[in-house]
C-alpha positions in Angstrom: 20.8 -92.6 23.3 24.2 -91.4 23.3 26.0 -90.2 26.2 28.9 -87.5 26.0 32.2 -88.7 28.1 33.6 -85.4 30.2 37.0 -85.4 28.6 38.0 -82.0 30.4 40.3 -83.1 33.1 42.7 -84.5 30.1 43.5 -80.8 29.9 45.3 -80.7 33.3 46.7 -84.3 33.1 47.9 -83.4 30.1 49.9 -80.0 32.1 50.2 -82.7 34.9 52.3 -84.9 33.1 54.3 -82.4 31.6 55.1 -80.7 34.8 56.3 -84.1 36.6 58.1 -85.6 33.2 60.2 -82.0 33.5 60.8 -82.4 37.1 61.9 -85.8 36.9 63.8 -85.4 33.9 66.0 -82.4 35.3 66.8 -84.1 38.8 68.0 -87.1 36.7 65.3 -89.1 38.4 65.0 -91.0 35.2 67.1 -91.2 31.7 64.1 -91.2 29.5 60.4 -91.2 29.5 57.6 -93.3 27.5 54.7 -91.1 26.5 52.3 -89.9 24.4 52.9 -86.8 21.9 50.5 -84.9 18.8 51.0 -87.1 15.8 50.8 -85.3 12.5 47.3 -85.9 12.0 44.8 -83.5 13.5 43.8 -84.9 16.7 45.9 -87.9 16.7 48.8 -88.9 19.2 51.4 -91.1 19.1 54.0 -92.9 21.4 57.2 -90.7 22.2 60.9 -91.3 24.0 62.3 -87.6 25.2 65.6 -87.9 27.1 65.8 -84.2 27.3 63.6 -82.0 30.1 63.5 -79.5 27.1 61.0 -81.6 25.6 58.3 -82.8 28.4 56.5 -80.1 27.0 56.0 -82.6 23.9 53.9 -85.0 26.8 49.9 -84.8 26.1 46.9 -87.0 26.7 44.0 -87.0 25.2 41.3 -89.8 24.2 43.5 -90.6 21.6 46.6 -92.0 23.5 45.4 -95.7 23.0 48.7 -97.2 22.8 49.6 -100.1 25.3 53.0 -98.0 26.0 54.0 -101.0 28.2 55.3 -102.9 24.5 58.3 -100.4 24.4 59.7 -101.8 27.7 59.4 -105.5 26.2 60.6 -105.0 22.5 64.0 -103.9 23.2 63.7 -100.5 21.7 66.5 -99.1 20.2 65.0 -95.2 21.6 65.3 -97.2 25.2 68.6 -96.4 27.1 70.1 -99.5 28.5 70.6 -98.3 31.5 68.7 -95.6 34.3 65.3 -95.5 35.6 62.9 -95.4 33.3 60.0 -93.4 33.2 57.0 -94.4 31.4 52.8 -93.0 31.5 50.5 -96.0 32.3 46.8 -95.7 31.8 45.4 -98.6 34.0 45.3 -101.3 31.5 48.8 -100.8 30.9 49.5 -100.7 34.5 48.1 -104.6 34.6 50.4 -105.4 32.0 53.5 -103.9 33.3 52.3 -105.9 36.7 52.1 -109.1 35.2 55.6 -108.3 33.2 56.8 -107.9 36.9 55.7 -111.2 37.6 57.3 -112.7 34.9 60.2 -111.3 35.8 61.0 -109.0 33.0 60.6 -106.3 34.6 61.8 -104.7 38.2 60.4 -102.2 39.7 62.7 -99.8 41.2 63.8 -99.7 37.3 60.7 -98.2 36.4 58.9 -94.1 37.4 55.0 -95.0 37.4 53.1 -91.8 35.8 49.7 -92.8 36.3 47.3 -91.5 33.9 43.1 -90.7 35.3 41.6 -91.8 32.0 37.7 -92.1 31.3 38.3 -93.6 28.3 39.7 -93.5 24.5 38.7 -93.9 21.6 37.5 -96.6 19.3 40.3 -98.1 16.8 37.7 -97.2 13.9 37.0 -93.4 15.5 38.3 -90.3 13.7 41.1 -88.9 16.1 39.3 -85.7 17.0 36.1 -87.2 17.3 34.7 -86.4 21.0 34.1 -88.7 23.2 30.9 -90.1 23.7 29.1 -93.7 24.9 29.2 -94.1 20.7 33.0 -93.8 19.8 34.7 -95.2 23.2 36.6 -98.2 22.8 34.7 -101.3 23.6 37.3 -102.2 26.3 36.5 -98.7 28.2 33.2 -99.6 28.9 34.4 -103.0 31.1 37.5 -101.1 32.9 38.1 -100.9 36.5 41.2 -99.1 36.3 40.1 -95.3 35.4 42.5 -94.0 38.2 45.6 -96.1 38.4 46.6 -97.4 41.5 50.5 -98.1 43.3 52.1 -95.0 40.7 55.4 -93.1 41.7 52.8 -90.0 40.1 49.3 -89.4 39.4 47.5 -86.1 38.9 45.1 -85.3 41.1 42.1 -85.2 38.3 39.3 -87.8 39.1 37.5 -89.5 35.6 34.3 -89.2 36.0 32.9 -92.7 34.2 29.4 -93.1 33.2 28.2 -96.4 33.2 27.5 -98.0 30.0 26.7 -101.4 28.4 29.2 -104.2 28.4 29.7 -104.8 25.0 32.3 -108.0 25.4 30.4 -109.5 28.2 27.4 -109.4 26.2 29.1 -111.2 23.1 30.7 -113.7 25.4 27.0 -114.1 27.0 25.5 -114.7 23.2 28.5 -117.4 22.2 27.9 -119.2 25.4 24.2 -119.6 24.7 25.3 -121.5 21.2 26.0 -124.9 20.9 29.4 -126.1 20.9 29.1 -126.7 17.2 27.6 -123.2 16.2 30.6 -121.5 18.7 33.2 -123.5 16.1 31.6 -122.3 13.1 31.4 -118.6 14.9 35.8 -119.0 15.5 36.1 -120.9 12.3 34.9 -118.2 10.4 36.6 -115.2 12.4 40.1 -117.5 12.4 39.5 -118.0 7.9 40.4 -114.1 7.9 43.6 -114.1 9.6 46.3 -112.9 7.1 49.1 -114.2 9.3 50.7 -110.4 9.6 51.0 -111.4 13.5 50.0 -107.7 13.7 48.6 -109.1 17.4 51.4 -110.4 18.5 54.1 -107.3 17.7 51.9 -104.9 19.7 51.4 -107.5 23.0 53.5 -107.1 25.9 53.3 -110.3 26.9 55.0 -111.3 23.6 58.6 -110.9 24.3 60.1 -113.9 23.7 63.4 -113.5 21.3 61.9 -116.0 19.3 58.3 -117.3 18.6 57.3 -120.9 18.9 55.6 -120.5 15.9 58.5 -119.4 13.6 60.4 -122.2 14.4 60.8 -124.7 11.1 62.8 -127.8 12.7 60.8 -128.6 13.9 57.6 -126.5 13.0 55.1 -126.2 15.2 52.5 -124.2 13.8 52.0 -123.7 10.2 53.0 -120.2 9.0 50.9 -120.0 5.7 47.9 -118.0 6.0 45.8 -121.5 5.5 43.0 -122.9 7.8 44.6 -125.1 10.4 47.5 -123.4 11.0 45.2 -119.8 11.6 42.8 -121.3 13.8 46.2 -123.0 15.6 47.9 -120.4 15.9 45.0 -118.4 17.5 44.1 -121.4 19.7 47.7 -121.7 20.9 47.9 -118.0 21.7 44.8 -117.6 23.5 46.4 -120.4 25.6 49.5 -118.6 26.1 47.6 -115.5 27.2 45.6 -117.3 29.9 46.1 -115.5 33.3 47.9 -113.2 31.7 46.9 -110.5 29.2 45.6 -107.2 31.1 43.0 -106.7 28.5 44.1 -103.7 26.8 42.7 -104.8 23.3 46.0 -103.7 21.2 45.7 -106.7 19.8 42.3 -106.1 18.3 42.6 -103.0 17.5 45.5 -103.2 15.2 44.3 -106.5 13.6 43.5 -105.4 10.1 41.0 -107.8 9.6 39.0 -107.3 12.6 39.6 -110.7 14.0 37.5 -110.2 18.0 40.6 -111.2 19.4 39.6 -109.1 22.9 36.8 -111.4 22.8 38.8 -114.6 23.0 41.4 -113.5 25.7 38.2 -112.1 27.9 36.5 -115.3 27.6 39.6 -117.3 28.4 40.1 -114.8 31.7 36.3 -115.7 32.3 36.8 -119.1 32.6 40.7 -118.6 34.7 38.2 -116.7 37.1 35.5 -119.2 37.6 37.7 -122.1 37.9 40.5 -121.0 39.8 39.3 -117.4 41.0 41.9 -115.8 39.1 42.2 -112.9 37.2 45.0 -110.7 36.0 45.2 -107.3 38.0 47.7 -105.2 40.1 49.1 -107.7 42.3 52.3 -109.0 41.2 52.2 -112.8 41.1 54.9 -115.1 40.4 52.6 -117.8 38.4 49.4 -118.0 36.9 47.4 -121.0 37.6 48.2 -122.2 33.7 51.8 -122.0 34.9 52.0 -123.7 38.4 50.8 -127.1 39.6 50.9 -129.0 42.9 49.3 -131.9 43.7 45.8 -130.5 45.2 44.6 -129.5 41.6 41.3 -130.7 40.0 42.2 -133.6 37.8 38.6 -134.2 37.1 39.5 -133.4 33.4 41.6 -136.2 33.0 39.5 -139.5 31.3 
């Protein structure tokens, strides 16, 4: 049966936003601001920079602001200023990826004015833009979130989400795969990693990918092959996952703008699974200096090693 999301509130977050993107803006509090604005198609939004309290009035959010806007804090953005506090609207995935940016130190946060965002959800990557919202055309990762009101913000409107609870569609794959044999859960990856077109689509929109230059475009020597080709897809995934571990906040921008509809959500959920049952770890809104892929000392399992 499918269940209709109350999307009212995005109405006043929406007037919210503008009214503290202005203020801000005007006091020179910040020298630009990240958002969301109307995109030319009817219903759609897209990212925006304003610089100018003129145009805060250009702010919206509605359920379909699905962009990760953490990405334009890590790609060097030419419509980023260099210097100044930065503003930028966080939904609360995105506030667990600017945290673990923190952590990584490549971020700071006195650099950075928090608008937190009381989301119930957004739409599905596959969802017409003005489609309502309902239990039917929410994005799968909505349905797992914890963060509807994001927490630790310089600003968030006083609107509560009000979040029906609804089936776990990840958790309920990862179940599924889990139940296979090891040989049947290769074939499952095999086949998913065969229609990767190399585009790297995933790793463009990913915060976490902000190094100047990838591992994998290096040709002396070369890691990981860059042809489109069996071994080096399913490598190439593999390694990434690996890299990801501890790490990626679970905002699904990878998925969703993969063109070939690779479950790559699937894989870094499954990979935090495993982080929090081995080292009861997980990726959240506490700034941590490592991961437990990226630390060692001398107490650690080593059970693995035959």
């Amino acid at each position: 049966m499918t269940q209709t999301i109350d999307t009212n509130i995005y109405a006043a977050v929406t007037e919210a936003i503008q009214s503290e993107a202005q203020r801000i803006l005007a006091a020179g509090e910040v020298t630009a601001i990240v958002g969301y604005a109307a995109a030319r198609r009817k219903g759609s939004a897209q990212p925006i920079v304003i610089t100018s309290a003129d145009d805060a009035q250009k702010l919206i959010f509605t359920p379909a602001c699905v962009n990760n806007l953490a990405v334009y804090l890590t790609k060097a953005k030419k419509e980023i200023p260099k210097s100044g506090r930065i503003g930028i609207v966080v939904k609360g995935c995105d506030l667990k990826a600017l945290v673990g940016l923190m952590g990584e130190s490549q971020l700071k946060r006195e650099q950075l004015y928090l608008i937190g965002v009381p989301c119930a959800g957004v739409l599905a990557s596959t969802i017409q833009p003005d489609t309502g919202l309902t239990s039917d055309s929410i994005a799968p990762k909505c349905r797992e979130c914890d963060a509807h009101l994001p927490q630790g913000c310089d600003f968030v409107p006083s609107q509560t989400p009000v979040t029906p609870e609804l089936e776990k569609k990840y958790a309920a794959e990862i179940a599924r795969l889990e139940a296979l044999t090891p040989q049947e859960r290769w074939a499952y990856w095999k086949e998913q990693f065969s229609k990767c077109i190399k585009c790297y689509a995933c790793r463009q929109v990913c915060p976490f990918c902000f190094c100047e230059q990838c591992l994998c475009d290096r040709n002396k020597p070369q890691m990981v092959d860059t042809t489109p080709r069996p071994a080096g897809n399913t490598a190439w995934h593999i390694v990434r996952a690996m890299h990801l571990a501890g790490r990626c906040a679970g905002c699904a921008e990878c998925e969703r703008v993969c063109p070939m509809d690779i479950p790559l959500n699937l894989l870094n959920r499954k990979m935090a699974k495993e982080l929090k049952e081995l080292y009861d770890y997980e990726a959240g809104f506490d700034v941590h200096d490592k991961g437990p892929l990226n630390s060692y000392t001398e107490k650690d399992d080593q059970s693995f090693i035959k």
